[in-house]
C-alpha positions in Angstrom: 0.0 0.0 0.0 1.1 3.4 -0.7 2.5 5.1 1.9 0.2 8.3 1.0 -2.9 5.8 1.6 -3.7 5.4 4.7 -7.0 3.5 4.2 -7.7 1.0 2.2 -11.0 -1.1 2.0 -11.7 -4.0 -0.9 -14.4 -6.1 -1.2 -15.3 -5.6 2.6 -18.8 -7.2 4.3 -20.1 -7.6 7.3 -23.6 -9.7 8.7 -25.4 -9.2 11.5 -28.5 -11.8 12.4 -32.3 -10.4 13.5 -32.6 -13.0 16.0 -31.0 -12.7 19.2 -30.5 -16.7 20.3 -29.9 -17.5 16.8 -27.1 -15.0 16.6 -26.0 -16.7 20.0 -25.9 -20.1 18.4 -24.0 -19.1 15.5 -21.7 -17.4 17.4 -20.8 -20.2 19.3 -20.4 -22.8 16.1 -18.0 -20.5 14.3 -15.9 -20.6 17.4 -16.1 -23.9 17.9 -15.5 -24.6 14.2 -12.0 -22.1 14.3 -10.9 -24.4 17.3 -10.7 -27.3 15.2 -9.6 -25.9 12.5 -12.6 -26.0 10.2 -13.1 -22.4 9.9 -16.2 -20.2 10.0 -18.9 -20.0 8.0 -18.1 -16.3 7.5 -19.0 -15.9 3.7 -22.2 -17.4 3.8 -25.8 -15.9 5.4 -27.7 -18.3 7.4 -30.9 -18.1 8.2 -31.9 -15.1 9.7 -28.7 -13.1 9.1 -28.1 -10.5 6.7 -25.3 -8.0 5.6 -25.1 -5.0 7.1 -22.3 -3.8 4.6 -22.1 -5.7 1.2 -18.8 -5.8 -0.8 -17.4 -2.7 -0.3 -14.4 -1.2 -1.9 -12.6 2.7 -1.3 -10.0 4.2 -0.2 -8.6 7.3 1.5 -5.3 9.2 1.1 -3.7 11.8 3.7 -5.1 14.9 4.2 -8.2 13.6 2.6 -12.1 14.0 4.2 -14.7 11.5 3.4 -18.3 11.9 4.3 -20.4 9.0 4.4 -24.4 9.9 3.5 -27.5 7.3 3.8 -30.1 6.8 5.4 -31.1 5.2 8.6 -29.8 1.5 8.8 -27.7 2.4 5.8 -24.3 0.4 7.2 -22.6 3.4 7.6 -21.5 3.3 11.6 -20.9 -0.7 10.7 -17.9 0.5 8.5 -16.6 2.9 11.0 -16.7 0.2 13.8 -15.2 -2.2 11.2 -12.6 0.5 10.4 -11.8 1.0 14.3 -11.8 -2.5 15.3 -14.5 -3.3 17.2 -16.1 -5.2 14.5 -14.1 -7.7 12.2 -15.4 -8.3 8.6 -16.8 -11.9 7.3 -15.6 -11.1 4.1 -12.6 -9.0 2.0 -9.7 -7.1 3.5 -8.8 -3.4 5.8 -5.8 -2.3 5.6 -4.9 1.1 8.0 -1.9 2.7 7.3 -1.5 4.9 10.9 -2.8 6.1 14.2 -6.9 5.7 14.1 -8.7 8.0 17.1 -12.5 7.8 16.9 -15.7 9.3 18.2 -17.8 7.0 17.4 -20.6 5.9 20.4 -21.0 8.2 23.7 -18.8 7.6 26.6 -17.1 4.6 24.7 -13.8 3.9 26.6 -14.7 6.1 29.4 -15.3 4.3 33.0 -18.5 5.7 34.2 -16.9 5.7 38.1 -13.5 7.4 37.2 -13.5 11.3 37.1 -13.1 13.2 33.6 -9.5 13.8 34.7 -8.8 9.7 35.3 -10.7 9.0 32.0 -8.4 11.3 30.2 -5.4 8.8 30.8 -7.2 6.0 30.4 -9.0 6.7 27.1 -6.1 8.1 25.7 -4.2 4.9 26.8 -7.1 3.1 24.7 -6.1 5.8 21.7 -2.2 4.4 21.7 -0.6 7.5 24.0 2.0 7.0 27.0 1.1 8.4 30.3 3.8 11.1 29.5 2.6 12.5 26.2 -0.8 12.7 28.2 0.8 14.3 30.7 2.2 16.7 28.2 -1.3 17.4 26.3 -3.5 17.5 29.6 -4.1 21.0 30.2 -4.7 21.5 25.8 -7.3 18.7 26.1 -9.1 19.6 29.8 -8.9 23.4 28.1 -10.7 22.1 24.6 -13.2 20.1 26.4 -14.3 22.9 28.1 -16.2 21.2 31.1 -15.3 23.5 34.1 -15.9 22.1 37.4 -16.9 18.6 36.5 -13.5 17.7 35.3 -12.8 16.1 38.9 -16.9 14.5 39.1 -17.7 10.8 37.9 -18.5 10.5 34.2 -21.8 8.7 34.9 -23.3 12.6 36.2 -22.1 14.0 32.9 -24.5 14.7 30.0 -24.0 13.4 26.3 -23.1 16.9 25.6 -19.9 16.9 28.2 -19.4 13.3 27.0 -18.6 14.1 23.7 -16.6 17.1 24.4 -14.2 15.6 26.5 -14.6 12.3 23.9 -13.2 14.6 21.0 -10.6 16.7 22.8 -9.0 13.1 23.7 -9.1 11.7 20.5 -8.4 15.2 18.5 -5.0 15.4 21.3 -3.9 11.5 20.6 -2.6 13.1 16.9 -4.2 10.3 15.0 -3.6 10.0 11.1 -6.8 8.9 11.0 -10.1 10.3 12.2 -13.5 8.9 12.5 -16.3 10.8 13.4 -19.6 9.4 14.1 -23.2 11.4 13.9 -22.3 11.7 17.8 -20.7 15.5 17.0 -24.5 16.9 16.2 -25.3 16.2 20.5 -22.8 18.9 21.1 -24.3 22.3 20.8 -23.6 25.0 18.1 -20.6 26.6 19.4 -19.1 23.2 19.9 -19.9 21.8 17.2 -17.8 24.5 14.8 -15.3 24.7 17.1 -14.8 21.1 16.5 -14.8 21.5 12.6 -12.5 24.4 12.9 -9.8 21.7 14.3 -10.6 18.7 12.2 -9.8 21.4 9.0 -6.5 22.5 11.1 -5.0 19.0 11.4 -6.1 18.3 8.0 -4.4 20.4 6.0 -1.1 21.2 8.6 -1.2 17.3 9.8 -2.5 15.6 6.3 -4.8 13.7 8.7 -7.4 11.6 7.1 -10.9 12.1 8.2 -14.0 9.9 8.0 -17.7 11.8 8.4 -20.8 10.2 8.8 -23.9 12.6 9.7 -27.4 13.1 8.8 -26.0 17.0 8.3 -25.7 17.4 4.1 -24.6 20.6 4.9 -21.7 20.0 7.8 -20.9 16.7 5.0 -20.8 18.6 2.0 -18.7 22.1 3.2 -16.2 19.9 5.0 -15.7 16.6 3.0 -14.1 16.5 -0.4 -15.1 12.7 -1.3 -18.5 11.2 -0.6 -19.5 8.0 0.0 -23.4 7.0 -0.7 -24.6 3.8 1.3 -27.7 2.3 1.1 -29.1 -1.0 2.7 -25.2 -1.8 3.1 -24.0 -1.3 -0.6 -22.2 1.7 -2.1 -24.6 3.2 -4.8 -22.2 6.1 -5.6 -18.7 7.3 -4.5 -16.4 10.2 -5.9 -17.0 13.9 -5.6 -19.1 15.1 -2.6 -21.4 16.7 -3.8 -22.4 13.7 -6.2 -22.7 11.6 -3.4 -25.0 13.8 -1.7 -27.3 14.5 -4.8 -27.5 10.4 -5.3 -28.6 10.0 -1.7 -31.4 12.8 -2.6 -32.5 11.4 -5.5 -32.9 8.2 -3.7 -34.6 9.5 -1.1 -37.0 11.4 -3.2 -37.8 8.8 -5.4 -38.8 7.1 -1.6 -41.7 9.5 -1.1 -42.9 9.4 -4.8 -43.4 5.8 -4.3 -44.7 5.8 -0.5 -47.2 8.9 -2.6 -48.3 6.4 -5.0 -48.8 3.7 -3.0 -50.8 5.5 -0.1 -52.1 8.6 -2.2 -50.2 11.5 -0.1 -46.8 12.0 1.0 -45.3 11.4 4.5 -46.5 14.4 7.0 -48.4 15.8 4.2 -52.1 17.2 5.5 -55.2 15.8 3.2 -56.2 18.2 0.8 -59.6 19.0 -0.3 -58.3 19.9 -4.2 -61.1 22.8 -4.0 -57.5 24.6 -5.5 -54.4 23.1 -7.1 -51.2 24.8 -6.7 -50.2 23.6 -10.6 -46.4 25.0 -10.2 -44.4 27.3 -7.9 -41.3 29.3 -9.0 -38.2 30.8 -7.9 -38.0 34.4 -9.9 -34.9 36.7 -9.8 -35.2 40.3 -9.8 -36.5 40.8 -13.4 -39.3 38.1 -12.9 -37.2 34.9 -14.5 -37.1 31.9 -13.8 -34.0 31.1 -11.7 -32.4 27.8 -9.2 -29.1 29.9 -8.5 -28.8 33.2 -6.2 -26.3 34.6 -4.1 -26.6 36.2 -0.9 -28.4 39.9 -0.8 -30.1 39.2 -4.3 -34.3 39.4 -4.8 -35.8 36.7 -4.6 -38.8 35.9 -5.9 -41.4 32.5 -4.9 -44.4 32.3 -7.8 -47.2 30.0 -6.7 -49.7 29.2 -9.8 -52.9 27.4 -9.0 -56.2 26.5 -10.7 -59.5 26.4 -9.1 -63.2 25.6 -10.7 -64.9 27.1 -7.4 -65.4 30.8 -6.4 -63.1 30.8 -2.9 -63.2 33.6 -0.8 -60.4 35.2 1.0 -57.9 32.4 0.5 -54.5 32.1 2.9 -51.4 31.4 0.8 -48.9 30.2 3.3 -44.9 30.0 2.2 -42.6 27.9 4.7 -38.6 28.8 3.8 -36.1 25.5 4.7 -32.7 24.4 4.0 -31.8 21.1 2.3 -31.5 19.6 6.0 -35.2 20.0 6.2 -34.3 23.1 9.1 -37.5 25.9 9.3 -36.3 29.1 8.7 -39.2 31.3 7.9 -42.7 31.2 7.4 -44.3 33.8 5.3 -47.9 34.7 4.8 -50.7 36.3 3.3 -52.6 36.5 6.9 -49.0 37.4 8.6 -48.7 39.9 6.8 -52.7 41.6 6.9 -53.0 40.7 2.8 -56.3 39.8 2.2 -56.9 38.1 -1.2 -60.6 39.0 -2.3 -61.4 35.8 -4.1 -59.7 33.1 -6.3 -61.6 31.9 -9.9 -60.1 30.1 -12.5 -56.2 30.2 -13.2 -54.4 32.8 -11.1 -50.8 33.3 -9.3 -49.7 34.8 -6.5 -46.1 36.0 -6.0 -44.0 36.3 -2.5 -40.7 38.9 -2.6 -37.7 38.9 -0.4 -35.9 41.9 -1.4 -32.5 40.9 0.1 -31.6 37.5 0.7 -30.1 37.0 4.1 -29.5 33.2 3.0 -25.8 31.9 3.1 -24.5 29.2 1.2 -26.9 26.1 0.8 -29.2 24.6 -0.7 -32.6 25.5 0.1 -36.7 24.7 -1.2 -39.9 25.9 0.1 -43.3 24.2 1.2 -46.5 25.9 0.2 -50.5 25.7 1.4 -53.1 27.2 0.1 -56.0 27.6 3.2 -59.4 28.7 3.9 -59.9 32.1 5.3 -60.4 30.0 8.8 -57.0 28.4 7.9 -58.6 25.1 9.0 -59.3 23.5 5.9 -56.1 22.7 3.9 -57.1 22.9 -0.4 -53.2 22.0 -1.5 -50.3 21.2 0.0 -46.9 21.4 -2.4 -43.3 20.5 -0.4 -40.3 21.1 -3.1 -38.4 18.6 -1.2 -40.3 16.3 -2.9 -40.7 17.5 -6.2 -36.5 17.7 -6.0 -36.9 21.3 -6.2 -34.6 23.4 -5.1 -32.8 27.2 -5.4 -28.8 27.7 -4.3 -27.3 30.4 -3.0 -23.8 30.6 -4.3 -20.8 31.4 -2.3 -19.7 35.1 -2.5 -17.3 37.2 -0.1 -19.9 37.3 2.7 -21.2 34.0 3.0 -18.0 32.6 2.1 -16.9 34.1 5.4 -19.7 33.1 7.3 -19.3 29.8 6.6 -16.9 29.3 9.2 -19.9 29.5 11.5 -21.7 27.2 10.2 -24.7 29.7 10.4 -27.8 29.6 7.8 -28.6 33.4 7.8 -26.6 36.5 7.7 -28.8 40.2 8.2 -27.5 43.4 7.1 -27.8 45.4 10.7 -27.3 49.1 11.6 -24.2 50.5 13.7 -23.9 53.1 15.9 -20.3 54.0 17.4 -20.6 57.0 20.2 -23.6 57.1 20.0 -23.0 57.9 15.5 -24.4 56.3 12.9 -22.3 54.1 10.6 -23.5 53.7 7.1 -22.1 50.7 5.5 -22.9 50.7 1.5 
């Protein structure tokens, strides 16, 4: 293996069996098969098993991040634990090249009697450091962790917040070549959380660490990896560029909920529509009324809703809900919000919402829409452009490329005052 690879993974899979006893049963033939020399029955399922990760092939160079995207049961943790050691493949071949340190579970390695400070030394002992290079990094890792007072307390009395602070300033301090990062990092709050990528960006390009990311995040995935990895029911359906990855895992997901949609009639957390008025097609318009998927921040926006009725509806509510590609809820704009009062609706019509300076920052972002009674009880359409895959950008430019250090979603344009003067800012 190249000595600029520091992971390599071909032809790797892993089962798992549904049934508790059963798994029990096999686990005690394959041992007793390996004692005499017979060998496991690794490569084959038995009944009730199944693989968690299927034949899986990639492979990671230094100073290289790679998220891994998928659903829920996907097989992504599997390979991390596989990666770690905790879990040993049934089939094909890992080869690490370096230090590994990982955040993978909450409190894993720590001793829930032992104080913060004892489980510094003996996590990092876990991690591959001597008891005088933790010596060395103590106050740098008791200073990143940031837990005040309860440094000296058992572990058991901390919260899965402190647990993963003090978890990631051991395994950030052990120097590893190679870091794995579980979903674990979105229990830490906000402030944490970037001051966590901040460092993981640090040692990657001064330390040419390797770094593995799995989170239900896109946009934490997609600003901080540069490969991708999509996994689904435990194979790899894609794998390159990161923002591939991540549009595969969308399509995926989308073409989900159109299936679940035509199997049931609506779509998940959808409200029933009467159909009294369609909303045939909504828009995203830039500041000369086209037609437009790609802004950048401070440009109009513009969200056209079209609909067609056959009835005569009086004072209708058209209801706009703003969210990123994360499915976050950033705003909600409406026609009764904002004291507009639509006389009636006949026939074909439209109905247009305008933000005159976008605040957004860089992502990916789509709108909901609802078209109401005047009671705003009775719901006649429901449109959700996560589902219809459709989505508007905002493009990085000086200010949101800034901001994205962050990790924040909106950035407003406020008014100074210095001694009590005002400060203009064109």
């Amino acid at each position: 293996m190249s000595d600029d690879i520091l992971i390599k993974v071909e032809g790797v899979s892993k089962k798992f069996c549904r049934n508790l006893s059963r798994s029990i049963k096999y686990g005690i033939q394959d041992v007793v098969r390996d004692s005499i020399g017979l060998g496991s029955k690794s490569e084959e399922l038995r009944k009730g098993e199944f693989w968690a990760v299927d034949d899986a092939f990639f492979e990671l160079k230094k100073g290289e991040s790679l998220g891994i995207v998928g659903p829920n049961g996907a097989g992504k943790t599997t390979i991390l634990k596989m990666l770690n050691g905790i879990f040993m493949p049934d089939k094909g071949r890992i080869e690490i090249n370096g230090r590994v340190g990982a955040l993978i579970e909450i409190g894993a390695g720590f001793h829930p009697m032992l104080s913060g400070r004892e489980n510094i030394y003996v996590n990092g002992a876990i991690l591959g450091m001597s008891k005088s290079e933790i010596d060395k990094k103590f106050d740098s890792i008791v200073d990143f962790a940031d837990i005040g007072d309860f440094l000296d307390s058992p572990v058991k009395f901390y919260s899965s917040g402190m647990f993963v602070r003090l978890g990631f300033a051991i395994a950030i301090h052990c120097e590893p070549d190679i870091l794995l990062v579980d979903e674990i990092l979105a229990v830490g709050d906000s402030a944490f959380r970037s001051k966590c990528y901040q460092k993981m960006n640090e040692i990657k390009s001064k330390n040419k660490v390797a770094i593995i990311l799995v989170s239900h995040n896109l946009l934490a995935v997609e600003r901080f990896c540069n490969k991708g990895i999509f996994l689904h029911n435990g194979i790899i359906k894609s794998q390159g560029e990161i923002h591939k990855a991540i549009q595969d895992y969308q399509k995926i997901i989308n073409q989900l909920l159109e299936e679940q949609k035509a199997i049931s009639g609506v779509v998940p957390g959808m409200p029933y529509c009467t159909k009294e008025a369609e909303i045939t097609n909504v828009k995203y318009l830039d500041k000369d009324g086209k037609e437009k998927r790609e802004f950048a921040y401070g440009d109009k926006l513009g969200i056209r809703v079209e609909y067609h009725t056959n009835h005569n509806i009086l004072n209708p509510i058209f209801q706009i809900s703003l969210c990123n590609i994360e499915g976050v809820h950033i705003s909600t704009f409406g026609t009764h919000l904002d004291s507009i009062q639509i006389e009636s609706m006949q026939r074909d019509g439209a109905v247009e919402c305008w933000i005159d300076s976008l605040p957004l920052l860089l992502n990916k972002y789509y709108v909901t829409v609802a078209i109401y009674d005047k009671t705003h009880n009775i719901t006649f359409d429901y449109w959700n452009g996560s589902v219809s895959n459709k989505y508007f950008q905002v493009l990085p430019n000086q200010v949101s490329a800034k901001m994205a250090e962050f990790t924040a979603i909106c950035h407003f344009k406020p008014r100074w005052k210095v001694n009590g003067k005002d400060i203009y800012v064109e």
